[in-house]
N, C-alpha and C positions, 0 to 999 in steps of 0.2 A: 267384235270385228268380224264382218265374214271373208272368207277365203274363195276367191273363185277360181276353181279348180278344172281342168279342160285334158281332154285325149282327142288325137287325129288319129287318122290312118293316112300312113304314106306307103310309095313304096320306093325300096331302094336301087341301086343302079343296076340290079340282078333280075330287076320287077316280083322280087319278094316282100309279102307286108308288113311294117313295122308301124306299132303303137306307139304316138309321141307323148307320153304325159309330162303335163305343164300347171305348175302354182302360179296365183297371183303376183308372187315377188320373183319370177324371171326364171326360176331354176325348171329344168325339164329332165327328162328319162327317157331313154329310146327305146323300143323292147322289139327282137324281130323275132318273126314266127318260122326264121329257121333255127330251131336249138334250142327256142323259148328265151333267147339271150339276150340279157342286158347288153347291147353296146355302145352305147352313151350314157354317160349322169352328169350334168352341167351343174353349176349353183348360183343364185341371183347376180352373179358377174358375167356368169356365163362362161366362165371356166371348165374344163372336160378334170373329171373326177377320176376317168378309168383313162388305162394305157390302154392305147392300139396300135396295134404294128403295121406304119406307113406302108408296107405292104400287102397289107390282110386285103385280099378278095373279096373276102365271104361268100364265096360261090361255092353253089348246093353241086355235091353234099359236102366240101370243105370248110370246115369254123374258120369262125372271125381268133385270128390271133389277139385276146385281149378283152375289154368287158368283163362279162360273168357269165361262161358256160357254163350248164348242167351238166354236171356228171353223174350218170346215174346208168344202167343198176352198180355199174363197177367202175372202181376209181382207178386201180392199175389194171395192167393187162392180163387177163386169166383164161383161157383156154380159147375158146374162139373170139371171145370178146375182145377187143384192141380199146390199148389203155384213154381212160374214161372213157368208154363205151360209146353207146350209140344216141343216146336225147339229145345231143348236140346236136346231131347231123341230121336230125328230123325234121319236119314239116308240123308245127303246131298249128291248131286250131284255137281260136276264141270260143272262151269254154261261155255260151249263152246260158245255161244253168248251174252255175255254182253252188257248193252247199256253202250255210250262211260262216260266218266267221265271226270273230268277238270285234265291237266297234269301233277298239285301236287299230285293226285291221283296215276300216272302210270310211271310217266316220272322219269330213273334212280333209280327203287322201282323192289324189288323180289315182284311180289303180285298172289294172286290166288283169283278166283271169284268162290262163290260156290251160289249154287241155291236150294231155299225148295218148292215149291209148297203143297197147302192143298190136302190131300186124301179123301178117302172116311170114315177112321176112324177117320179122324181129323174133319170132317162136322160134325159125329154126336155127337161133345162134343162142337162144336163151330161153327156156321153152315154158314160161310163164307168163301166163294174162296178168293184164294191169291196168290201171288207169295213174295219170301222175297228172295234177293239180297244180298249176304254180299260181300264185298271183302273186304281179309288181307293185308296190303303192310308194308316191310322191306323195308327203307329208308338204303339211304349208309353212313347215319348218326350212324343209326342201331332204328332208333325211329320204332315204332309201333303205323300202323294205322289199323281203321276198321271204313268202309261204309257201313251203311245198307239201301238197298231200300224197300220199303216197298209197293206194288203194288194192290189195289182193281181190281180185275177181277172178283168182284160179282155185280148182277145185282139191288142191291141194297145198302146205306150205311152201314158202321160199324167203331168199334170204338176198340183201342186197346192202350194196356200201352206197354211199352219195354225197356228193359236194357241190357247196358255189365256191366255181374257181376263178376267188377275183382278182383281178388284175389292178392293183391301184397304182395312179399317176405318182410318180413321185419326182424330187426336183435331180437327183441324183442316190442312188442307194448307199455309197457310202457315209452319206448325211440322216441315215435312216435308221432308227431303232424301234425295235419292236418288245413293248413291256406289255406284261402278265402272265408272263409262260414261265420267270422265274422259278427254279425246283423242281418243275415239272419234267416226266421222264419221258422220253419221244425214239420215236424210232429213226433211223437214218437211212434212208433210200440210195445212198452215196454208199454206203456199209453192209449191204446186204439184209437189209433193214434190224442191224442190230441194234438192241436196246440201250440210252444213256440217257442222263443225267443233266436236263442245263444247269450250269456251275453260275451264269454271270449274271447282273441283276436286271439287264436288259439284252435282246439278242442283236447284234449286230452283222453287217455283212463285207468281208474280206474276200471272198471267194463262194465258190456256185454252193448252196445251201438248196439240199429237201428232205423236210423233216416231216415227221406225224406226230404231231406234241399229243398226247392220250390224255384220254380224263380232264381236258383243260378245263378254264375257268370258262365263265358265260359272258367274259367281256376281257378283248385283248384290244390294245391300242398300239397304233401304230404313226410314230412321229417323223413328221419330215422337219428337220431342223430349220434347212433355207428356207422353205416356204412358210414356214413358223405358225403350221397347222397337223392338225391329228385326226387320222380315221380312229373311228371309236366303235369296233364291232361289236356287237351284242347277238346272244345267239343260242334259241333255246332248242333241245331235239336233236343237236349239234356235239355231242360231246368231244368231238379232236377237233385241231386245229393245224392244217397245213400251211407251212410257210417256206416258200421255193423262187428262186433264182439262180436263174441258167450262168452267170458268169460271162466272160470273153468266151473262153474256147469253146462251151457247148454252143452259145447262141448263133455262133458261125459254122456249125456243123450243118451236115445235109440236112439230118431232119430237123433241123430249123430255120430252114431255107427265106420262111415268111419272116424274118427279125434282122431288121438292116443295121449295118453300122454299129455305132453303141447303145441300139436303143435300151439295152438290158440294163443298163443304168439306170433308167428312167421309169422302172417296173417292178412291184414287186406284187406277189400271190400269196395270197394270207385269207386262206378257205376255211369256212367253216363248214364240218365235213362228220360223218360218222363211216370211219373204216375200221379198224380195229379190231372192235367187235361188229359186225355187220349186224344189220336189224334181220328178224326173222317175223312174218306175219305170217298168223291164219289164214283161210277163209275168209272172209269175211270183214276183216282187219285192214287198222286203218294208222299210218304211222303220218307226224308231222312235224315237220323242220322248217325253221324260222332265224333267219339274217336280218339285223339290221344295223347301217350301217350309216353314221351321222360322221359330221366334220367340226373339230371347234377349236380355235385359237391353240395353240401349242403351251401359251403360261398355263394354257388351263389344268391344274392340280388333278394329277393321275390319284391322288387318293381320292378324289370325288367322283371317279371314273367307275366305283365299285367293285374294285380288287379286292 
């Protein structure tokens, strides 16, 4: 059966460019070239996959509340850097030269490679050269991948944290559970980021939750009961796994001015990320992180999920 697989270029209400990748069975991908950001993923009903907050702008250089921002080089806030740093708030390029990738990467996939190089404003807040890599691909499954390369082109080492901060649609959070992080020990960004222990067999939400689960597994699912379907992330180069919701009171604070109403309900962030231990490259060195993230029926049997 072949697959016809298609990318546009639009642009959105900012007149910034965004990539539509689109499968033959209906589902698409929106990719904008401020922040390199997923912010859309539909699937063959045409259903939106990702939360976005009814008031996100996305006006340069402010992020779209929602999707799947870069974070990169720094996940929280560290010295000059402001928390997840600054690829979000960039201006990507289509990277016309890509280096090659393995052909579950490319092969029968709508995908787009886009390219960030460090500037001269980005040296003097973090003062390491780089190139960072990402390519989207729409499977004609309609699954959602993201590769990021990660390139020292400085003449000395350095060291960075990085996540996709996704935002998945959900029908309501407290119908929401998140399995494969059982055991696992995480940090709590609510606690000064001290160290525990999940106790329960799957994580649930009562109240604002952000955690840095360490060492996770390479595949957490994430079930929405009403909708009676499951994000199924896979995730290799990726060792933590953050999973965060603002709650009532924080969503309605100033600095979250772009999150109306209750949409925190209807959102949750479950990144697959390395902070913890941050990566350290050479010269020369070349580090890669890989999300992908599919949708399937909710009977469907979490032992076959590969926990």
């Amino acid at each position: 059966m072949v697959h016809r697989i298609s990318t546009e270029r639009v642009k959105d209400l900012n007149g910034i460019d965004q990539i539509v990748l689109r499968n033959s069975q209906g589902a698409s991908a929106k990719v904008s070239l401020h922040g390199g950001q997923v912010v859309s993923w539909r699937n063959d009903r045409g259903e939106e996959l990702l939360f976005a907050s009814t008031k996100a702008k996305g006006k340069a250089p402010k992020v779209i509340r929602g999707g799947i921002p870069i974070c990169f080089p720094q996940f929280d806030s560290c010295g000059s850097l402001e928390q997840h740093s600054f690829a979000r708030n960039k201006i990507w390029t289509v990277d016309e030269s890509p280096p090659s990738l393995p052909a579950k990467d490319s092969s029968g996939k709508s995908f787009v490679d886009l390219l960030l190089k460090s500037s001269e404003e980005d040296l003097k807040c973090w003062p390491h050269s780089f190139e960072l890599r990402l390519r989207v691909c729409l499977g004609a499954d309609g699954n959602l991948t993201l590769i990021s390369r990660v390139r020292n082109i400085n003449a000395k080492p350095f060291s960075f944290s990085f996540a996709y901060h996704s935002y998945l649609s959900v029908s309501d959070i407290s119908e929401v559970r998140v399995e494969g992080l059982e055991t696992m020990d995480y940090l709590d960004n609510l606690c000064q980021k001290e160290q525990f222990t999940e106790q329960g067999d799957a994580l649930t939400f009562e109240a604002e939750i952000e955690r840095v689960y360490i060492s996770s597994p390479s595949c957490v699912a994430v079930l929405d009961h009403e909708r009676k379907r499951t994000f199924v992330l896979r995730k290799e180069g990726l060792p933590d796994v953050v999973v965060w919701n603002p709650w009532e009171k924080k969503s309605k604070s100033k600095s979250m001015a772009d999150l109306v109403n209750d949409e925190y309900r209807h959102m949750v962030c479950v990144d697959g990320a390395v902070i913890e231990k941050p990566v350290t490259l050479k010269p020369g060195e070349e580090w890669t992180g890989r999300l992908e993230i599919i949708v399937v029926p909710s009977s469907f049997s979490s032992e076959g999920l590969g926990f």
